[in-house]
PQR file with spaces between the fields and no chain letter, atoms N, CA, C, O and H, PARSE charges and radii, in Angstrom:
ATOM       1  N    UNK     1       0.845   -1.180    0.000 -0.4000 1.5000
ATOM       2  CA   UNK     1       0.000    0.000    0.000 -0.0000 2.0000
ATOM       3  C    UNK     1       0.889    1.242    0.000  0.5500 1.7000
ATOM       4  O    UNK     1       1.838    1.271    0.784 -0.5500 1.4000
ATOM       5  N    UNK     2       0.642    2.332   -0.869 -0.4000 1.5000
ATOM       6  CA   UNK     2       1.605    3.589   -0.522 -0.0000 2.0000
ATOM       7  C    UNK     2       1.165    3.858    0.151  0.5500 1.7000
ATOM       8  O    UNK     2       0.022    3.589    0.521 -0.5500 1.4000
ATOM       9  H    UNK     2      -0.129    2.309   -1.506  0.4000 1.0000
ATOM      10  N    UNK     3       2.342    4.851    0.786 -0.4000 1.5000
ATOM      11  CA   UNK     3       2.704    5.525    2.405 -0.0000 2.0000
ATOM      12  C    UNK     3       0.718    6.754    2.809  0.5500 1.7000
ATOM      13  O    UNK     3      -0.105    6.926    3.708 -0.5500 1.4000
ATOM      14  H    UNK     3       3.271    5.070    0.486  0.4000 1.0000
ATOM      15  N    UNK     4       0.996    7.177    1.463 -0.4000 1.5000
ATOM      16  CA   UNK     4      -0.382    8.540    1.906 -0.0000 2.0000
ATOM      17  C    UNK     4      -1.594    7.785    1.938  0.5500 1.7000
ATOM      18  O    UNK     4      -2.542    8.307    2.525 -0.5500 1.4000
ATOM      19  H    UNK     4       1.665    7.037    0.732  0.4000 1.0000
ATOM      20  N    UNK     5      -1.773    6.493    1.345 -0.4000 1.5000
ATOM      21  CA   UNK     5      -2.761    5.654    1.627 -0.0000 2.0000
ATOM      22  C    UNK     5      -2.788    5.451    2.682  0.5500 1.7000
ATOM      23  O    UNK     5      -3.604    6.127    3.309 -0.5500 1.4000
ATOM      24  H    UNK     5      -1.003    6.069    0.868  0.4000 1.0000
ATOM      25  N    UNK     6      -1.947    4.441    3.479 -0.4000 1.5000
ATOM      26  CA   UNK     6      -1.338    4.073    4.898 -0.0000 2.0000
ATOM      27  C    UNK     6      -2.504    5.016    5.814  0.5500 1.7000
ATOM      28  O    UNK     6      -3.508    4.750    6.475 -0.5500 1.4000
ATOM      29  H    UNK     6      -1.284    3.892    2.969  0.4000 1.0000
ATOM      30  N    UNK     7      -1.429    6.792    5.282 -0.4000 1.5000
ATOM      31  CA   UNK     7      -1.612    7.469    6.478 -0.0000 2.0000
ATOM      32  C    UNK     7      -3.123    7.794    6.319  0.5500 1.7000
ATOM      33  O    UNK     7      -3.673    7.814    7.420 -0.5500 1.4000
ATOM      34  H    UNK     7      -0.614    7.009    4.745  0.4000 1.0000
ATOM      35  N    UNK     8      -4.087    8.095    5.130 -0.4000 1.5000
ATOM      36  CA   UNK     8      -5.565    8.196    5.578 -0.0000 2.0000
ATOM      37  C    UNK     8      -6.202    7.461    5.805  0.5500 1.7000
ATOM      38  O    UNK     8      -7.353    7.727    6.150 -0.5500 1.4000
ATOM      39  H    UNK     8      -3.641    8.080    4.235  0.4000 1.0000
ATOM      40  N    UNK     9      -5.738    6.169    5.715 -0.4000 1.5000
ATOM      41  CA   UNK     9      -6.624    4.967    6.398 -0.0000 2.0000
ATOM      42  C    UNK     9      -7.328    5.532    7.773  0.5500 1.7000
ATOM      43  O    UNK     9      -6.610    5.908    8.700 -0.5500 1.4000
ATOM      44  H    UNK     9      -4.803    5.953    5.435  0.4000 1.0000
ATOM      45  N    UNK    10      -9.160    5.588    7.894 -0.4000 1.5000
ATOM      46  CA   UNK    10      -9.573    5.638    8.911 -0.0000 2.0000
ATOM      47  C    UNK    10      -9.422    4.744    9.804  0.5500 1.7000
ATOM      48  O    UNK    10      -9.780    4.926   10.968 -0.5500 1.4000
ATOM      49  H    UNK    10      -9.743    5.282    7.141  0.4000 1.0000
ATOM      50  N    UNK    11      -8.865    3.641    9.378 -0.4000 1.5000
ATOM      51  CA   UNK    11      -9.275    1.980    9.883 -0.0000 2.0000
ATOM      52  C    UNK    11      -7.818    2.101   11.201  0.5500 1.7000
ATOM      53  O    UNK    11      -7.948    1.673   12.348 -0.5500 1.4000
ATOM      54  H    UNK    11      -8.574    3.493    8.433  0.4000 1.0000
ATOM      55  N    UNK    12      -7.020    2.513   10.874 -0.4000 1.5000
ATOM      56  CA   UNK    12      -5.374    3.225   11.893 -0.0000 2.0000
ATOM      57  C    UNK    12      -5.848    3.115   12.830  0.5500 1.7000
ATOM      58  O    UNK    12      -5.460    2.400   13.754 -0.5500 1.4000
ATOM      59  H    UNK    12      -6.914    2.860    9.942  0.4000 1.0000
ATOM      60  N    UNK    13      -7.382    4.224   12.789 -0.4000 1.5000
ATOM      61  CA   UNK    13      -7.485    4.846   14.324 -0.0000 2.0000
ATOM      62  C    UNK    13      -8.618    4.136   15.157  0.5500 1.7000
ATOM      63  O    UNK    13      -9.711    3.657   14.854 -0.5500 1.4000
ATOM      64  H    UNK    13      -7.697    4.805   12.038  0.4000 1.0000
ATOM      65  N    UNK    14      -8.069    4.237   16.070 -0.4000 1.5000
ATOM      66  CA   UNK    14      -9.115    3.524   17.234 -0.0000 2.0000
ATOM      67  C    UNK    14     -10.776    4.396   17.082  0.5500 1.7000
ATOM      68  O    UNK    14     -10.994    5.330   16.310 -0.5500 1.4000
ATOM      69  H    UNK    14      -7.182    4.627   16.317  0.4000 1.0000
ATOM      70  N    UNK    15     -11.658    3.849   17.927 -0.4000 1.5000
ATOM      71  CA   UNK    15     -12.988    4.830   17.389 -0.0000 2.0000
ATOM      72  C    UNK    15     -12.641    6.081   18.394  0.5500 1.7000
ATOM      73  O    UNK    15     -12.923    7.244   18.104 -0.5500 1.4000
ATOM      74  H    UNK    15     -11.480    3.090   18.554  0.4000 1.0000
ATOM      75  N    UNK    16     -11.959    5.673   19.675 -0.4000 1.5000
ATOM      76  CA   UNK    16     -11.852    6.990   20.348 -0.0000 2.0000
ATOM      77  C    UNK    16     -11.090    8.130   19.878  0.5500 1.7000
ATOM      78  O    UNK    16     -11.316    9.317   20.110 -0.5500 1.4000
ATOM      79  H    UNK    16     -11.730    4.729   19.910  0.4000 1.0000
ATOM      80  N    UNK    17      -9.767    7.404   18.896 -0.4000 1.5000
ATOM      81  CA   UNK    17      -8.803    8.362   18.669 -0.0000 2.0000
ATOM      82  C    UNK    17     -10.095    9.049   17.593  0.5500 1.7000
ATOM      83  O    UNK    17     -10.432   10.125   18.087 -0.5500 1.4000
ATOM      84  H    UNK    17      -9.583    6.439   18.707  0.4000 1.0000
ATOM      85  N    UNK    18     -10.836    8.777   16.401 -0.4000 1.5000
ATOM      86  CA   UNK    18     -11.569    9.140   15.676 -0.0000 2.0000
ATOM      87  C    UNK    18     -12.399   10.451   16.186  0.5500 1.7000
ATOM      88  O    UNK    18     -12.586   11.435   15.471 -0.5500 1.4000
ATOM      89  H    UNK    18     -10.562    7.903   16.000  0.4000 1.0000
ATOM      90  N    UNK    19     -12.884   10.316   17.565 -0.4000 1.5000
ATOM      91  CA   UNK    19     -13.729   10.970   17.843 -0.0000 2.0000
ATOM      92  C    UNK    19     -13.272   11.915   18.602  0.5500 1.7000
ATOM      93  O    UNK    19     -13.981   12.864   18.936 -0.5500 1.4000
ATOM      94  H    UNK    19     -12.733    9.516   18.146  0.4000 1.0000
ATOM      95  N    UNK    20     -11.979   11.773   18.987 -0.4000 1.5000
ATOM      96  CA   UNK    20     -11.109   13.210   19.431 -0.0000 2.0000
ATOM      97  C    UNK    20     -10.479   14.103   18.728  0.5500 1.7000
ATOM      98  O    UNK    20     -10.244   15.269   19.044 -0.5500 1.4000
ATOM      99  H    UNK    20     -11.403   11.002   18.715  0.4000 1.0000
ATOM     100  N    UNK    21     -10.139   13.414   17.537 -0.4000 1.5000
ATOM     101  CA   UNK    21      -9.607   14.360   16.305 -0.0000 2.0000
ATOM     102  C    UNK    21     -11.254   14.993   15.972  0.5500 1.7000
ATOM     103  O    UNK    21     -11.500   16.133   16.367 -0.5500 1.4000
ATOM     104  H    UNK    21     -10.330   12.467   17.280  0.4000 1.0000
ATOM     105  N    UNK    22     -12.203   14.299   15.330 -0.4000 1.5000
ATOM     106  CA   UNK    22     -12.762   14.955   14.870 -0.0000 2.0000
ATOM     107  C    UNK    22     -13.505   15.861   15.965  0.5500 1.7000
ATOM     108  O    UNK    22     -13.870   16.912   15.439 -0.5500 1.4000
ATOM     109  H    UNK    22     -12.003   13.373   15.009  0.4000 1.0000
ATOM     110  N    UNK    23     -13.784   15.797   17.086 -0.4000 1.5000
ATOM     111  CA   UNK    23     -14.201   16.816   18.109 -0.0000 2.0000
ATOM     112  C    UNK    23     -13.085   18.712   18.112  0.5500 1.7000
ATOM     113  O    UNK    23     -13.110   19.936   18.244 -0.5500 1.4000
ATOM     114  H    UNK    23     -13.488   14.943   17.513  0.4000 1.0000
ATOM     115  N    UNK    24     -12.329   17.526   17.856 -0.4000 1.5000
ATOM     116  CA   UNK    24     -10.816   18.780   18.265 -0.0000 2.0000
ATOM     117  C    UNK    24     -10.934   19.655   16.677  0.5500 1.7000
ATOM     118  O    UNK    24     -10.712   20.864   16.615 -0.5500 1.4000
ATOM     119  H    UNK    24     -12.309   16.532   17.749  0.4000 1.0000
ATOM     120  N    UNK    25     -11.391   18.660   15.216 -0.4000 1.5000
ATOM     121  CA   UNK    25     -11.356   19.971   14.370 -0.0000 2.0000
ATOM     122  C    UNK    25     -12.367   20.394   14.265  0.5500 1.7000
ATOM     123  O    UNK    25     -12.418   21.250   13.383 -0.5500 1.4000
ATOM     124  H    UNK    25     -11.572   17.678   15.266  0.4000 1.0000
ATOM     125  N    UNK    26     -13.835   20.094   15.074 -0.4000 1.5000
ATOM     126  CA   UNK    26     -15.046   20.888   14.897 -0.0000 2.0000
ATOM     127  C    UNK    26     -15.318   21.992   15.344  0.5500 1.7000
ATOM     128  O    UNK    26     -15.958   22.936   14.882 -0.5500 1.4000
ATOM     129  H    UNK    26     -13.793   19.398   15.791  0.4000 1.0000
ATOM     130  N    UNK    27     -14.530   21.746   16.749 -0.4000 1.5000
ATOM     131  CA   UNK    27     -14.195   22.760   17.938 -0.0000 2.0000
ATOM     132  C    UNK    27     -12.981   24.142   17.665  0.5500 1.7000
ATOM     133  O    UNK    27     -13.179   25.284   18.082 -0.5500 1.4000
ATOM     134  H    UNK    27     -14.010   20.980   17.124  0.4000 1.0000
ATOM     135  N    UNK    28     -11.699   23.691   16.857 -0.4000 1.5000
ATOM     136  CA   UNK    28     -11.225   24.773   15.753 -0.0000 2.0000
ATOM     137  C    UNK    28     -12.181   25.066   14.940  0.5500 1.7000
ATOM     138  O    UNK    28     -12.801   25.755   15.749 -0.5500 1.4000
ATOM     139  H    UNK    28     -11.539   22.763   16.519  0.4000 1.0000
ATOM     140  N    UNK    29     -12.927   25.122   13.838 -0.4000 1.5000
ATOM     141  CA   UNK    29     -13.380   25.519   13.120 -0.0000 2.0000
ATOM     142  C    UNK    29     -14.620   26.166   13.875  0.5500 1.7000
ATOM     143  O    UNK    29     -15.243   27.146   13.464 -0.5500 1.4000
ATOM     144  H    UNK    29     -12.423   24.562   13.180  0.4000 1.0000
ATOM     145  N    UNK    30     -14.747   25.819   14.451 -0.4000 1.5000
ATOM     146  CA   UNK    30     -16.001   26.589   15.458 -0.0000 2.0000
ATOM     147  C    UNK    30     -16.240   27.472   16.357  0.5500 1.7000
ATOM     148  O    UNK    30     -17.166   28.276   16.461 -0.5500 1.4000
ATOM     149  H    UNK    30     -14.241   25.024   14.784  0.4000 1.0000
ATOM     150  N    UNK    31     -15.131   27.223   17.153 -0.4000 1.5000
ATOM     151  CA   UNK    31     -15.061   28.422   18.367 -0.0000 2.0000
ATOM     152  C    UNK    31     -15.216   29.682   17.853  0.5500 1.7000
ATOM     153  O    UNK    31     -14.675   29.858   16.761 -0.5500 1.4000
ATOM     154  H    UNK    31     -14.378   26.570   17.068  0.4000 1.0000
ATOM     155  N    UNK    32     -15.902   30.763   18.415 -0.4000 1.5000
ATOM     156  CA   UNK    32     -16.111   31.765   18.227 -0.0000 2.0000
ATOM     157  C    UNK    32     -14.639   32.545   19.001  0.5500 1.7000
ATOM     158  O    UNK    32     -14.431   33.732   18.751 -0.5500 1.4000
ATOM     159  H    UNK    32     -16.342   30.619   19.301  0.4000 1.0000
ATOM     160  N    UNK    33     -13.719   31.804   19.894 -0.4000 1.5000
ATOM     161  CA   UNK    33     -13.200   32.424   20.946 -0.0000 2.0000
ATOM     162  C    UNK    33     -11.429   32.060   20.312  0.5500 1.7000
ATOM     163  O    UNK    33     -10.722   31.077   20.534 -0.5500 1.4000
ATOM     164  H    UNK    33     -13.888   30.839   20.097  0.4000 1.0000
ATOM     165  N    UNK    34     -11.182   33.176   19.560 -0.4000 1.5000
ATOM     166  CA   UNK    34      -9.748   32.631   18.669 -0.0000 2.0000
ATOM     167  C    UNK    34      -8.682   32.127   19.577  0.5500 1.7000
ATOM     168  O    UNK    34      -7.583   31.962   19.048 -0.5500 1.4000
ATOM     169  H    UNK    34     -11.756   33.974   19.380  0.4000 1.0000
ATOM     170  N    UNK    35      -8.777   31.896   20.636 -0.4000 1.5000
ATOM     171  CA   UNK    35      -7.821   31.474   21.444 -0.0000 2.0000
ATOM     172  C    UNK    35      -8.131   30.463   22.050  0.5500 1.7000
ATOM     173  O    UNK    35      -7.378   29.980   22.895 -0.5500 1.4000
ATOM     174  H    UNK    35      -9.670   32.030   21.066  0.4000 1.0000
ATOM     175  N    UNK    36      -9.565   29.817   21.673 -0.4000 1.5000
ATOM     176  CA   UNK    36      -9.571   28.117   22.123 -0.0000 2.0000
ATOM     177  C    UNK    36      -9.658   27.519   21.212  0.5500 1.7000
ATOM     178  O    UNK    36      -9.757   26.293   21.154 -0.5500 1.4000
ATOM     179  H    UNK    36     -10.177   30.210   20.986  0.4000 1.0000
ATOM     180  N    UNK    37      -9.620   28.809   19.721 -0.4000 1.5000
ATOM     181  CA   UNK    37      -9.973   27.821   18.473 -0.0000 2.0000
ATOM     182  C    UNK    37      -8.274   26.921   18.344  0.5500 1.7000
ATOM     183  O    UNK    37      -8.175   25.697   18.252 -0.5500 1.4000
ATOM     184  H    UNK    37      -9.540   29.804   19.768  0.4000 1.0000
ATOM     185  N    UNK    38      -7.283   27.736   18.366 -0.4000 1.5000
ATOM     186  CA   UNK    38      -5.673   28.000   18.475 -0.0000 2.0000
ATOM     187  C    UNK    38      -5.794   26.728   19.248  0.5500 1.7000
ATOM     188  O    UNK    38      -5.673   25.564   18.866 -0.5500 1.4000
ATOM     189  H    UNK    38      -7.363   28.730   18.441  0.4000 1.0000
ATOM     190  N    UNK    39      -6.042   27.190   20.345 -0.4000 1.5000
ATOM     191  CA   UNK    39      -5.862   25.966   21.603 -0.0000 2.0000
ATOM     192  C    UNK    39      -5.805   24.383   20.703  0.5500 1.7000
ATOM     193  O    UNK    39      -4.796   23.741   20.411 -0.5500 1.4000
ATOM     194  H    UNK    39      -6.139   28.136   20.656  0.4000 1.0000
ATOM     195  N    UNK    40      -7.651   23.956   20.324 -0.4000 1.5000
ATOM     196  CA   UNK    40      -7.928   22.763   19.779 -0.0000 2.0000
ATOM     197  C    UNK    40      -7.040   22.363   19.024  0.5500 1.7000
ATOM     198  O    UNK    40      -6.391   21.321   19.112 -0.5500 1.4000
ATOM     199  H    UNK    40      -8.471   24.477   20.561  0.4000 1.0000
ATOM     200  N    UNK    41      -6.934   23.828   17.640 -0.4000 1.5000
ATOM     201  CA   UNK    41      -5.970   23.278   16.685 -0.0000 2.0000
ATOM     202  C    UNK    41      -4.477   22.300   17.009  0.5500 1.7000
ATOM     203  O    UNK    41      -4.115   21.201   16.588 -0.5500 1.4000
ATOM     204  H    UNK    41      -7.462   24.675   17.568  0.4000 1.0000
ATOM     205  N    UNK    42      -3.821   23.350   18.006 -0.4000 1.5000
ATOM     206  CA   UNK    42      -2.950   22.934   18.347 -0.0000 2.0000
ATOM     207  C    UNK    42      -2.957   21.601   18.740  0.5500 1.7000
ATOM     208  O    UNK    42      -2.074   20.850   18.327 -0.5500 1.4000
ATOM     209  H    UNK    42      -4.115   24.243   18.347  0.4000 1.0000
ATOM     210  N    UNK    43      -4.056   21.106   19.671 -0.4000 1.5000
ATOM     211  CA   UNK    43      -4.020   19.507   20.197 -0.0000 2.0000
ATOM     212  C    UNK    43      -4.105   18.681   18.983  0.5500 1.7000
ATOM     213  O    UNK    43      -3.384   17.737   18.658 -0.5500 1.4000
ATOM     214  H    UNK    43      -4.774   21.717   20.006  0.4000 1.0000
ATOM     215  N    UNK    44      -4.894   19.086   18.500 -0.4000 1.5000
ATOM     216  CA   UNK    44      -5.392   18.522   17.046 -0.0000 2.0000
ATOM     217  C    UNK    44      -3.880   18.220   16.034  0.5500 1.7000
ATOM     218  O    UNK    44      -3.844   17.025   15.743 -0.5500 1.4000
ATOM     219  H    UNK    44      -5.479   19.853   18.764  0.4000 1.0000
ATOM     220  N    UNK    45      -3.228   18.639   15.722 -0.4000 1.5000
ATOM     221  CA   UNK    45      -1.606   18.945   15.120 -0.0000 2.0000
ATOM     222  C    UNK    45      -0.801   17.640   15.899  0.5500 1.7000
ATOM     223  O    UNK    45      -0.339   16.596   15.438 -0.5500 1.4000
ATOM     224  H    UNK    45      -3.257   19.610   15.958  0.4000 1.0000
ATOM     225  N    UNK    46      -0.858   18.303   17.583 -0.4000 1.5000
ATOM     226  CA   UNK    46      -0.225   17.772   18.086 -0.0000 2.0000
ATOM     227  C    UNK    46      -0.254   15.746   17.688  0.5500 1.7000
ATOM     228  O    UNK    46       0.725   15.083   17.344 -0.5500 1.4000
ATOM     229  H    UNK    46      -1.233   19.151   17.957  0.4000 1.0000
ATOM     230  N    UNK    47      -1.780   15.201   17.908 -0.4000 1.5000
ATOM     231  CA   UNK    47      -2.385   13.923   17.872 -0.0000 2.0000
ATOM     232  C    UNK    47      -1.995   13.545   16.036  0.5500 1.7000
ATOM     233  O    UNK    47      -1.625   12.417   15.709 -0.5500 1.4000
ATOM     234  H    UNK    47      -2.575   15.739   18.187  0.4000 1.0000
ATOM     235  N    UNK    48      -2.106   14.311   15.347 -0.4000 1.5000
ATOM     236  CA   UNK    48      -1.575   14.023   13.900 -0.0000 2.0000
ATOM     237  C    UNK    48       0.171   13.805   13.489  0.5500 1.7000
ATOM     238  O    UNK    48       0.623   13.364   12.432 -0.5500 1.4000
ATOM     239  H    UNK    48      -2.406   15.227   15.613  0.4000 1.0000
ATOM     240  N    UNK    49       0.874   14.239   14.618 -0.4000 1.5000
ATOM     241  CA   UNK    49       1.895   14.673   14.355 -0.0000 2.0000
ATOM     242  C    UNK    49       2.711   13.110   15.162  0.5500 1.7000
ATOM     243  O    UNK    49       3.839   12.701   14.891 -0.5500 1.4000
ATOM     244  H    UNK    49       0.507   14.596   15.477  0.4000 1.0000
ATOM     245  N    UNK    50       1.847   12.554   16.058 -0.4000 1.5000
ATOM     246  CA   UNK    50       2.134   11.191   16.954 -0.0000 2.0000
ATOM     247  C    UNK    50       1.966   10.105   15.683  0.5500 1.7000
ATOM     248  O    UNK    50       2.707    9.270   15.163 -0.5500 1.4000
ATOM     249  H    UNK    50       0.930   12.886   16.279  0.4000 1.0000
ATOM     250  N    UNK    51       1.068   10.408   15.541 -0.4000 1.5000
ATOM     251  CA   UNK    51       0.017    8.981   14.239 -0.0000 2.0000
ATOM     252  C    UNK    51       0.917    8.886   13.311  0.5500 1.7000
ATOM     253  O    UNK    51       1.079    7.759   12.842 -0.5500 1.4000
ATOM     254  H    UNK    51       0.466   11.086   15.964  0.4000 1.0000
ATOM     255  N    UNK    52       1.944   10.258   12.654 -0.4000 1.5000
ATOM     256  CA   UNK    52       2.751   10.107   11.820 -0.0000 2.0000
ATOM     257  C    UNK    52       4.087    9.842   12.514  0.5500 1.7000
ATOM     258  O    UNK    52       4.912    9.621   11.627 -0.5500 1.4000
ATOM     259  H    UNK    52       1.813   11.174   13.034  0.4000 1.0000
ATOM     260  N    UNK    53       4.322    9.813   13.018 -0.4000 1.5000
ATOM     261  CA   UNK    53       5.835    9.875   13.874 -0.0000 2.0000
ATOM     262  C    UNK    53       5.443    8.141   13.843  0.5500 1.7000
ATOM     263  O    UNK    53       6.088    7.448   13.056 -0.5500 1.4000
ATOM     264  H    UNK    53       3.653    9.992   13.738  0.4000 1.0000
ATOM     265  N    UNK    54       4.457    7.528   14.650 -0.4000 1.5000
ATOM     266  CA   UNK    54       4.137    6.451   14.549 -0.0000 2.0000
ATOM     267  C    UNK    54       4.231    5.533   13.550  0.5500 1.7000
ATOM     268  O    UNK    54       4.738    4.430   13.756 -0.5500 1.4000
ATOM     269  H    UNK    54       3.932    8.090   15.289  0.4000 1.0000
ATOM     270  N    UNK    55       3.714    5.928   12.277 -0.4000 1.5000
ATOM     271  CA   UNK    55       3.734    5.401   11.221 -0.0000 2.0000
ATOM     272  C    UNK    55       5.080    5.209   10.583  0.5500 1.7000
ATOM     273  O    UNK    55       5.675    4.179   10.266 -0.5500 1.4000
ATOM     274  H    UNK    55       3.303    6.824   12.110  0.4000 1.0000
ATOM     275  N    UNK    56       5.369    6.357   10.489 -0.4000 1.5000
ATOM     276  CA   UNK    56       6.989    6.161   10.255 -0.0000 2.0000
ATOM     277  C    UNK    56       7.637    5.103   10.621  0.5500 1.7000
ATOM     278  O    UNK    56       7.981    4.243    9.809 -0.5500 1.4000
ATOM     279  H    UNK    56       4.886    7.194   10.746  0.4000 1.0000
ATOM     280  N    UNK    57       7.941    5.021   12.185 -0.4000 1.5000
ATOM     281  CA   UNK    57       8.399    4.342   12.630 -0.0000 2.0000
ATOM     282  C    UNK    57       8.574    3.015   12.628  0.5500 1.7000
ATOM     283  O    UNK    57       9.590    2.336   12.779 -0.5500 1.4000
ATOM     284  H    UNK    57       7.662    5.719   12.845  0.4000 1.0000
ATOM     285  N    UNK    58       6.841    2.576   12.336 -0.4000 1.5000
ATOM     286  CA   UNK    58       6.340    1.299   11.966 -0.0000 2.0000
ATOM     287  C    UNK    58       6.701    0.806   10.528  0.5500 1.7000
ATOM     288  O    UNK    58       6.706   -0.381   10.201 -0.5500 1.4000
ATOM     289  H    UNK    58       6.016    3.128   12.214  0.4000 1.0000
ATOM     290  N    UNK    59       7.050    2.023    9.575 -0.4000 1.5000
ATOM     291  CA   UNK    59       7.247    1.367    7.963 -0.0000 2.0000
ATOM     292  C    UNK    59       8.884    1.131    8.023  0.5500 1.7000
ATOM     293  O    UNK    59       9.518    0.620    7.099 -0.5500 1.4000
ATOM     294  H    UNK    59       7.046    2.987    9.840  0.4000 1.0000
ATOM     295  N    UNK    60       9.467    1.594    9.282 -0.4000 1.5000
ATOM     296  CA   UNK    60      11.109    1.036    9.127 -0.0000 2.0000
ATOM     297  C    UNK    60      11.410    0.329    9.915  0.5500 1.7000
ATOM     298  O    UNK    60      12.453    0.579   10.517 -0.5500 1.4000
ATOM     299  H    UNK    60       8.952    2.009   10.032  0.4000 1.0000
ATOM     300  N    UNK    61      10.810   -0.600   10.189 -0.4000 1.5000
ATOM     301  CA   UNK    61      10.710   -1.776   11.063 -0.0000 2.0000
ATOM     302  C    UNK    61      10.980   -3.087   10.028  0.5500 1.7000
ATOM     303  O    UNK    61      10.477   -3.097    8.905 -0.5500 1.4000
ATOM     304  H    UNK    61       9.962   -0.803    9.699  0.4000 1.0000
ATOM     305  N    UNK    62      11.657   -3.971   10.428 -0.4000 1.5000
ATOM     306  CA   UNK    62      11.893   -4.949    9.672 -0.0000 2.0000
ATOM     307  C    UNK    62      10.569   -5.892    8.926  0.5500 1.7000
ATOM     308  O    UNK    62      10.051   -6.710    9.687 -0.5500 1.4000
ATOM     309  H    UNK    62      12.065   -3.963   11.341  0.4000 1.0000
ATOM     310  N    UNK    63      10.112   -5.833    7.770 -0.4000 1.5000
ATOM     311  CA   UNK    63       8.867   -6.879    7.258 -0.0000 2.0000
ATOM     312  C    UNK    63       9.448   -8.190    7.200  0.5500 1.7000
ATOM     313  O    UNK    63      10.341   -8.648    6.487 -0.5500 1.4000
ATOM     314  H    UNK    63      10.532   -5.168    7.152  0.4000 1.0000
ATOM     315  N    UNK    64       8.484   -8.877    8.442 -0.4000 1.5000
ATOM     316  CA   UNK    64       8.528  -10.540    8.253 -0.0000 2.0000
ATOM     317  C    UNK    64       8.095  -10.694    6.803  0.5500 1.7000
ATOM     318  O    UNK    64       7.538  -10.069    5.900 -0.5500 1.4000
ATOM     319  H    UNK    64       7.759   -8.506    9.021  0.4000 1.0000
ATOM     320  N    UNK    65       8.787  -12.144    7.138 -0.4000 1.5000
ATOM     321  CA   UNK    65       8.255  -13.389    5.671 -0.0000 2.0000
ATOM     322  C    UNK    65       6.928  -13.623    6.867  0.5500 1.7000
ATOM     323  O    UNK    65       6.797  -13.529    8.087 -0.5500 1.4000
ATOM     324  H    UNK    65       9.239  -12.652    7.871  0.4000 1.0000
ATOM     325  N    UNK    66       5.813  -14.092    5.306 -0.4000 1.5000
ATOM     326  CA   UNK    66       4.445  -14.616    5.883 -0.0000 2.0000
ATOM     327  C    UNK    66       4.511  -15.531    6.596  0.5500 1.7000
ATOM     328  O    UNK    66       5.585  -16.111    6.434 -0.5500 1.4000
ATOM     329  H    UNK    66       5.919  -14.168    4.314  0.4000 1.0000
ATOM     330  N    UNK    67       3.819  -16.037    7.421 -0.4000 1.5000
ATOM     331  CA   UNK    67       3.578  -17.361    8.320 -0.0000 2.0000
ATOM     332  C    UNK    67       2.947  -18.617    6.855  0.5500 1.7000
ATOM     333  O    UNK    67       2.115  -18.477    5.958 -0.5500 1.4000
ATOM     334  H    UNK    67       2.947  -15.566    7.553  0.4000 1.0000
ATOM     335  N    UNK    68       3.859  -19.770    7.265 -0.4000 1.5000
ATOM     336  CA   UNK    68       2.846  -20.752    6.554 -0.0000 2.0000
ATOM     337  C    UNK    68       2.238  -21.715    7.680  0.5500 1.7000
ATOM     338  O    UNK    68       2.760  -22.285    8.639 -0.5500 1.4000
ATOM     339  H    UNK    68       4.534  -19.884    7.994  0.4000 1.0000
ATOM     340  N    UNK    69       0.827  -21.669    7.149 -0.4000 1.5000
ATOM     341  CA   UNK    69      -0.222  -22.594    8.195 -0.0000 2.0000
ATOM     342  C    UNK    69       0.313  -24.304    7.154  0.5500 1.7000
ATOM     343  O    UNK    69       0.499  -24.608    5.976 -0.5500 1.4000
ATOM     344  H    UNK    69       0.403  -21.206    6.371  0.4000 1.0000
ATOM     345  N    UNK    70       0.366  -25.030    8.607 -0.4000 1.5000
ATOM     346  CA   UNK    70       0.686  -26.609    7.793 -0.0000 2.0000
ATOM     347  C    UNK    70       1.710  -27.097    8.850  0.5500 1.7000
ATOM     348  O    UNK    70       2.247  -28.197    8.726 -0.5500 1.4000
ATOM     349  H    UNK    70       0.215  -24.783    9.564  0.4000 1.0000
């Protein structure tokens, strides 16, 4: 699978991680109060910025040979 596939896979994220990102960019795009919009964003960055650091990490990891059943 290429890497930008990888990374939009919804399937990555747990349902909670799902529902904190998307809380965190409804809550940027929403706040009326530019300094909690800032705030969210920022957490929001922050949790994207793990998932990729993560990913990374995971694609330079050594790939096993498949298991054979038998």
């Amino acid at each position: 699978m290429a890497r930008g596939a990888r990374m939009a896979d919804p399937q990555r994220m747990t349902p909670e991680e799902h529902g904190e990102a998307h809380a965190l960019l409804v809550r940027a795009v929403t706040e009326p109060d530019w300094q909690a919009a800032s705030q969210a964003l920022d957490a929001l960055m922050g949790k994207l910025l793990v998932v990729r650091r993560l990913l990374e990490a995971e694609e330079r990891l050594p790939q096993r040979a498949p298991r054979r059943n038998g």
